[in-house]
C-alpha positions in Angstrom: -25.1 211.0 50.1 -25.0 209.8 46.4 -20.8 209.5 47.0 -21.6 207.6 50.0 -23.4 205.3 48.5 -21.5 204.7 45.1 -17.9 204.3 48.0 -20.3 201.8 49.9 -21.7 199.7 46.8 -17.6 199.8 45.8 -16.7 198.5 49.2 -19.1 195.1 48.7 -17.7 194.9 44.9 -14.1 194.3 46.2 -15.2 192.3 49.5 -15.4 189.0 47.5 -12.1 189.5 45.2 -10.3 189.6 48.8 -11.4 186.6 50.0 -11.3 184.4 47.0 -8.2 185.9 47.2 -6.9 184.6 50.4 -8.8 181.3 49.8 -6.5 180.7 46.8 -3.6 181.4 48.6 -4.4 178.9 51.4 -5.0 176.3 48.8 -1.8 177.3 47.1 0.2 176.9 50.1 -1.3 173.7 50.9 -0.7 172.4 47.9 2.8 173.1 47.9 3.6 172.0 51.5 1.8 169.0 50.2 -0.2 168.1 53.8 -1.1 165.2 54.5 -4.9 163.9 54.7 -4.7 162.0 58.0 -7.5 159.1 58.4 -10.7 160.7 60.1 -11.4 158.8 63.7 -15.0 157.7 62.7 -13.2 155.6 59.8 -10.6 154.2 62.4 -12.9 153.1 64.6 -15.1 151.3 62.4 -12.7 149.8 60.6 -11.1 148.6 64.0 -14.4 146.9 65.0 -14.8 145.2 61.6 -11.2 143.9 61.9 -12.6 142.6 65.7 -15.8 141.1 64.4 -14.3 139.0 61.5 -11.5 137.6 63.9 -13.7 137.2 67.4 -14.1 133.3 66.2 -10.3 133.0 65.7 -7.5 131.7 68.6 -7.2 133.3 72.3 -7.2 136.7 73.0 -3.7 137.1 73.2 -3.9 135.9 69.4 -6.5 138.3 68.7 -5.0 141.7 70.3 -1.9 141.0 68.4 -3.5 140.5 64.9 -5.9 143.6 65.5 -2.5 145.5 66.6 -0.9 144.4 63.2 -3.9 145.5 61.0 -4.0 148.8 62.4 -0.3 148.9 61.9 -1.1 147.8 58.3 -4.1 150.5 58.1 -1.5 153.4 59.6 1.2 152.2 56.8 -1.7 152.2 54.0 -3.1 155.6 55.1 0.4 157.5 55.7 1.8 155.5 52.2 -0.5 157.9 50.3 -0.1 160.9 52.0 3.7 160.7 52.3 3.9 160.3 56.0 6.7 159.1 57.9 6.8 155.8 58.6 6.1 153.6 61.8 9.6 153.2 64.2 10.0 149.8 65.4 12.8 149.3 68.3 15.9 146.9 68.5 14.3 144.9 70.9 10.9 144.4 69.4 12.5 142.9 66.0 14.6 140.8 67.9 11.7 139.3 70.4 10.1 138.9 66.4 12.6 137.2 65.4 12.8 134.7 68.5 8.7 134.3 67.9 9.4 132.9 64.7 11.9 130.6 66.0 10.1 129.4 68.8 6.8 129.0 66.2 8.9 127.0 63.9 10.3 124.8 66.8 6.4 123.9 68.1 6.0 122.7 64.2 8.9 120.7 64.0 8.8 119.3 67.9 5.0 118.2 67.1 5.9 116.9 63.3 8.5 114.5 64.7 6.5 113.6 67.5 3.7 112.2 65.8 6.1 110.5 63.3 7.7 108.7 66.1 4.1 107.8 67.9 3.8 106.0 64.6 7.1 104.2 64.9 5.8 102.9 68.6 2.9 101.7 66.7 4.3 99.9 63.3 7.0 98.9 65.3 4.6 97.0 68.0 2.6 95.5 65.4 5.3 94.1 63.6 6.9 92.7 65.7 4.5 90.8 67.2 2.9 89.8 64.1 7.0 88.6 63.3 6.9 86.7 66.6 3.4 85.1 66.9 3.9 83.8 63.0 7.4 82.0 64.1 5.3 80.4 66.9 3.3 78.8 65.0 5.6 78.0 62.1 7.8 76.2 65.4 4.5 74.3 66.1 4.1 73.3 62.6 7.7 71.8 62.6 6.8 69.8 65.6 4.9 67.4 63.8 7.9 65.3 63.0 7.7 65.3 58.8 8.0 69.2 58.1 10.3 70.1 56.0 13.6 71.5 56.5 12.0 75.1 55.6 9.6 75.5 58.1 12.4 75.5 60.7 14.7 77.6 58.9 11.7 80.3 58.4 11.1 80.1 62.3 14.6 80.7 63.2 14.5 83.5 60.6 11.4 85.4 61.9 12.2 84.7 66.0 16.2 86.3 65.2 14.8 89.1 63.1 12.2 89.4 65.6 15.0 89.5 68.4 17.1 92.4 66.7 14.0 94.7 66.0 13.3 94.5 69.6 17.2 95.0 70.9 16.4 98.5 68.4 13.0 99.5 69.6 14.2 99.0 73.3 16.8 100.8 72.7 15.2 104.1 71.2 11.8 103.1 73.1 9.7 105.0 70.9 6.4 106.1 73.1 8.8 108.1 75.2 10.5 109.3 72.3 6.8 110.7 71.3 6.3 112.2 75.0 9.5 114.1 74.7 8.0 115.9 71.7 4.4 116.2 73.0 6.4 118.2 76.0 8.3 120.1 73.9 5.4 121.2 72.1 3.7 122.3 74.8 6.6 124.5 76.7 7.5 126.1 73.2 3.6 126.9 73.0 4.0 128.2 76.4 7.1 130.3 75.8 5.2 132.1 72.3 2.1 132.6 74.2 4.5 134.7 76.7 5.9 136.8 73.5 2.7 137.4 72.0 1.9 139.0 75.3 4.7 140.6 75.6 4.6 142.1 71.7 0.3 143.2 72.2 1.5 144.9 75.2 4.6 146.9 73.9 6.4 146.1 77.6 9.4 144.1 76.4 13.3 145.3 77.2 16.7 143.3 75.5 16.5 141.8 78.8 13.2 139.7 78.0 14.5 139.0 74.5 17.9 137.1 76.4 15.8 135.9 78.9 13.8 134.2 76.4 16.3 133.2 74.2 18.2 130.8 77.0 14.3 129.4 77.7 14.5 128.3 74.0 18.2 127.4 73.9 17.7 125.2 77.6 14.6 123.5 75.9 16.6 122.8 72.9 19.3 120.8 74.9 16.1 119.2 77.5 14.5 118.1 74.5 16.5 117.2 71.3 15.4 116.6 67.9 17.6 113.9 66.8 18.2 110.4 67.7 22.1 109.7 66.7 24.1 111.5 69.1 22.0 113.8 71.0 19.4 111.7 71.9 18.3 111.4 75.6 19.6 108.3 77.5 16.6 106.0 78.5 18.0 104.0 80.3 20.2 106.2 83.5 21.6 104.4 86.4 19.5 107.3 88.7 16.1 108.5 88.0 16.6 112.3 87.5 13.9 115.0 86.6 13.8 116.6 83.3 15.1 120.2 83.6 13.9 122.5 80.4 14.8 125.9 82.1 18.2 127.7 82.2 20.1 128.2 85.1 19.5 131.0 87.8 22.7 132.3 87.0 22.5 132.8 83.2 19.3 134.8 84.0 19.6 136.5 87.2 20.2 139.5 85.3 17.3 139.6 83.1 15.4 139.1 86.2 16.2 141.7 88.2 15.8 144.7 84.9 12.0 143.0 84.0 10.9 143.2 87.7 10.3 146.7 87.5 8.5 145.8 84.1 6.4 143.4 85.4 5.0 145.7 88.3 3.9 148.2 86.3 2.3 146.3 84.0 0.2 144.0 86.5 -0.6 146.9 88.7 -2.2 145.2 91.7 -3.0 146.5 95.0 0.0 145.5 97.3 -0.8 144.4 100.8 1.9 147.2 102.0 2.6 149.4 99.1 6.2 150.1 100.2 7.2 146.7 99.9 5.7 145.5 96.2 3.1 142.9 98.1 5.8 141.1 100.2 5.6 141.1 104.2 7.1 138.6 106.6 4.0 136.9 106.3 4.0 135.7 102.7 7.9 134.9 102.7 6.6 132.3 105.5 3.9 131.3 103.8 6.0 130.6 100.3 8.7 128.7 102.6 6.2 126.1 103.9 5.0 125.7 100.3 8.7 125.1 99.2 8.9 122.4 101.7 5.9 120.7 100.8 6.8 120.3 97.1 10.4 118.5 97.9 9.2 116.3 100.6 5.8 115.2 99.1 5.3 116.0 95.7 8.5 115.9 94.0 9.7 112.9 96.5 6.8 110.8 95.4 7.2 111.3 91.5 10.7 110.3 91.9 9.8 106.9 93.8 7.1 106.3 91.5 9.6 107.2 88.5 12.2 105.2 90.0 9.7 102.1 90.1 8.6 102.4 86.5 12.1 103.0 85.0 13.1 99.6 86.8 10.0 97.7 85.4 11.0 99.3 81.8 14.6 97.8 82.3 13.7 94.3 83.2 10.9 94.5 80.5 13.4 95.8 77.6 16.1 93.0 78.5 13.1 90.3 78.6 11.4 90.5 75.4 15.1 90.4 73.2 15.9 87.4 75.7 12.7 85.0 75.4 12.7 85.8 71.5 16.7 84.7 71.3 15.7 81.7 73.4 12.8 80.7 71.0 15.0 81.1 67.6 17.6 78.8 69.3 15.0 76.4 70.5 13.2 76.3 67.1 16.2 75.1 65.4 16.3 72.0 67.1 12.8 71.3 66.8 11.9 67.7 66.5 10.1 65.1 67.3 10.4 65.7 71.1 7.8 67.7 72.8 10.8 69.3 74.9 12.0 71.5 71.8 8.8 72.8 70.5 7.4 73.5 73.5 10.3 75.7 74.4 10.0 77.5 71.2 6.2 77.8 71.6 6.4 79.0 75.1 9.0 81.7 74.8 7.4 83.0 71.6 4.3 83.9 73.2 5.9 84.9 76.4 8.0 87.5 74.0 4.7 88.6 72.2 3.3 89.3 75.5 6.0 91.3 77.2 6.6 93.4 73.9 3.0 93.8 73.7 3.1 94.9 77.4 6.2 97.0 77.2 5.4 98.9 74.0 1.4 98.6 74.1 1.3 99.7 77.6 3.9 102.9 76.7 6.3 102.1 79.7 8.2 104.1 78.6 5.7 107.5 78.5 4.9 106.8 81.7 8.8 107.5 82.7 8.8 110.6 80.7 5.9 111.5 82.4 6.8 110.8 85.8 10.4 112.8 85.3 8.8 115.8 83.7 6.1 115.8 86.9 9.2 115.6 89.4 11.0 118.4 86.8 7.5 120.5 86.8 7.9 120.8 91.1 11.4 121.0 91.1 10.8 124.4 88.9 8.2 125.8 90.7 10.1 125.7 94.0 13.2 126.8 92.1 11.2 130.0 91.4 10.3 130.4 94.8 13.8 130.0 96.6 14.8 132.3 93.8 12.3 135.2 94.4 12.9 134.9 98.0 16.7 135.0 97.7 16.4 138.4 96.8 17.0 140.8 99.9 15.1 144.2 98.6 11.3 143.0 97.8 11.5 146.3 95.8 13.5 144.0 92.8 11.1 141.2 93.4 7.7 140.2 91.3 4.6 141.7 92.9 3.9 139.5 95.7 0.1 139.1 95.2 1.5 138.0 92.0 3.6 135.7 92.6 1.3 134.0 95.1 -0.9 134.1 92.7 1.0 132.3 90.0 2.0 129.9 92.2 -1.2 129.2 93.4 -2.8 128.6 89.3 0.1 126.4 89.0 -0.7 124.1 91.8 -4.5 124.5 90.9 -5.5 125.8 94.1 -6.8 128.9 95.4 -5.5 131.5 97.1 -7.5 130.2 100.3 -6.2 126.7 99.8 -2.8 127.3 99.3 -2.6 129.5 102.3 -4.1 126.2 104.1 -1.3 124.4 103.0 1.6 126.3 104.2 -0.5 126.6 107.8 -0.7 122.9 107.5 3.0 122.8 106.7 4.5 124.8 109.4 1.8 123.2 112.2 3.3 119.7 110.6 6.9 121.1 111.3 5.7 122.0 114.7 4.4 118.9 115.6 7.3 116.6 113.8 4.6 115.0 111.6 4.0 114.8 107.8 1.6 116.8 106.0 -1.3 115.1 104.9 -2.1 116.2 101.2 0.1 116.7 98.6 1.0 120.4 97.0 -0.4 120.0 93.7 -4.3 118.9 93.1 -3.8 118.7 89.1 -1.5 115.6 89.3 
């Protein structure tokens, strides 16, 4: 019993020397494989919602997601930095869609830089001008009297023939549709990074969306161009045209069909027959009759009404240069006869009113505006024929989708834009016109 005891008590003794043993020998092999401490998942997450409650005030969401994305990126690097981890992989395709963000960002800074400077140009421009004209006026009404002196002439033919050559310019350039150019721009490159700042939060983005969205930038480039000398846009065409910012079919017909897949996986809607993404006979119809209603009405009316305004703009740019050449030539013969100085008088103010008109009244926005309404239809049908060219609806968008989309475009509802294409093909049934146009935004 007593060696039973004394083996026993010498059996606890040595229990303890084991295990410290094999704890130092875990730490030892820790230590040298050198392990890293991985961020617990309580940390993460409340770090996460700090990051979301400081920037909740701050842009859309699309803004949002992609700065929360980028601080836990930043959190991962900071974390794994210490430890020695590897680092984060980024692919080929995501640091080129990057690098086409921060041209398209630094394009929307430019495009709205310039167009503010040249809003300002409408507006010095205007104000001189007519402050030029109206001040030769009356200096030709001064020389009427009979006994003004050889000066006053001479400074009224001065102002009317400087007056006349700064118009000839600003006519020329007409700078309010100069400053519509770059308000559009602005808006279709905001457009274009809102699409890649989707794309980029979402991580569902192929080298077929980074060429796809390079010719969108390259097209707006040539719609819209920075410079005046060479490039800029004639404003003055023998046929009214609509703008056109978007690249051809062809130059993207591939990108199309490889992001189509894409695109129906990551909208994943319920399809009205699952074996053909959304599309049926029905909705190909449907889509047709909208087609036709955007050529014959919408986009038909903005061309007349474009048409209209860009012949009002011509007869109103060759005016004002012509009555204020008329009144420097009549205010150097100013003399005693009432003929001469009221010629002068008269043409003066009829200048100052036409300029004021011309360039006060932006005739020249309204052109732009009217050709990038008739360019906004002509793309949304484009879209439309194009989708439906394609033969297997398996290629195609999702066809809830695209209805959809082309609905939000329009500013309708689903329910109302089915009503127009029943009122379209009852119209092509009974050989009469449809009564409302496509769009209800403009």
């Amino acid at each position: 019993m007593a060696s039973l005891a004394s083996s026993s008590l010498l059996l606890l003794r040595s229990t303890p020397s084991k295990t410290s043993s094999c704890i130092s020998f875990r730490s030892t092999a820790r230590a040298a494989l050198h392990l890293p401490e991985l961020p617990s998942v309580g940390s993460i997450e409340k770090q996460l919602v700090r990051v979301g409650l400081n920037r909740r005030s701050n842009g859309p969401v699309q803004q949002r997601l992609l700065n929360l994305r980028d601080d836990v990126m930043s959190m991962v690097f900071d974390e794994s930095g210490r430890s020695g981890a590897a680092t984060w992989t980024v692919s080929e395709a995501e640091q080129q869609m990057y690098l086409v963000l921060e041209a398209v960002s630094d394009r929307v800074e430019m495009h709205r830089n310039v167009g503010e400077q040249r809003d300002n140009w409408n507006t010095l421009l205007l104000n001189s001008v007519n402050m030029m004209t109206l001040t030769a006026t009356a200096l030709a009404g001064l020389a009427a009297g009979g006994e003004a002196p050889v000066a006053v002439k001479v400074s009224s033919a001065l102002l009317f023939t400087a007056s006349a050559g700064m118009l000839l310019v600003m006519n020329k350039i007409q700078p309010s549709q100069l400053a519509e150019e770059q308000r559009n721009a602005v808006r279709l490159f905001k457009q274009i990074e809102g699409e890649i700042r989707s794309m980029l939060a979402m991580r569902a983005h192929t080298e077929a969306d980074v060429e796809e969205m390079t010719e969108r930038v390259l097209a707006l480039d040539r719609a819209f161009p920075l410079p005046l000398l060479g490039a800029m846009l004639e404003k003055f065409p023998e046929k009214f045209e609509p703008a056109t910012w978007w690249p051809m079919a062809s130059n993207i017909s591939k990108a199309t069909a490889h992001q189509n897949d894409r695109r129906i996986k990551r909208f994943p809607f319920e399809s009205r027959k699952a074996e053909n993404n959304g599309w049926n006979e029905e909705l190909e119809v449907e889509m047709r009759a909208v087609v036709d209603v955007l050529k014959k009405k919408d986009e038909e009316d903005y061309l007349r009404l474009g048409s209209i305004a860009l012949k009002a703009n011509k007869v109103l740019a060759v005016s004002g240069p012509v009555l204020t050449g008329l009144a420097a030539a009549a205010s150097i013969f100013v003399s005693g006869s009432s003929s001469s100085w009221a010629a002068a008088m008269a043409a003066g103010s009829l200048a100052a009113a036409v300029n004021t008109f011309e360039h006060g009244g932006q005739v020249g926005m309204v052109v732009e505006m009217y050709r990038n309404c008739a360019g906004f239809f002509r793309l949304v049908a484009e879209s439309i024929e194009t989708a439906l060219e394609e033969t297997d609806p398996e290629k195609r968008e999702n066809g809830e989708l695209f209805e959809m989309k082309v609905a939000l475009k329009l500013g309708r509802s689903l329910s109302q834009l089915r009503n127009l294409a029943r009122k379209s093909i009852y119209s092509g049934m009974e050989g009469t016109e449809v009564d409302e146009f496509g769009s209800k935004l403009f």
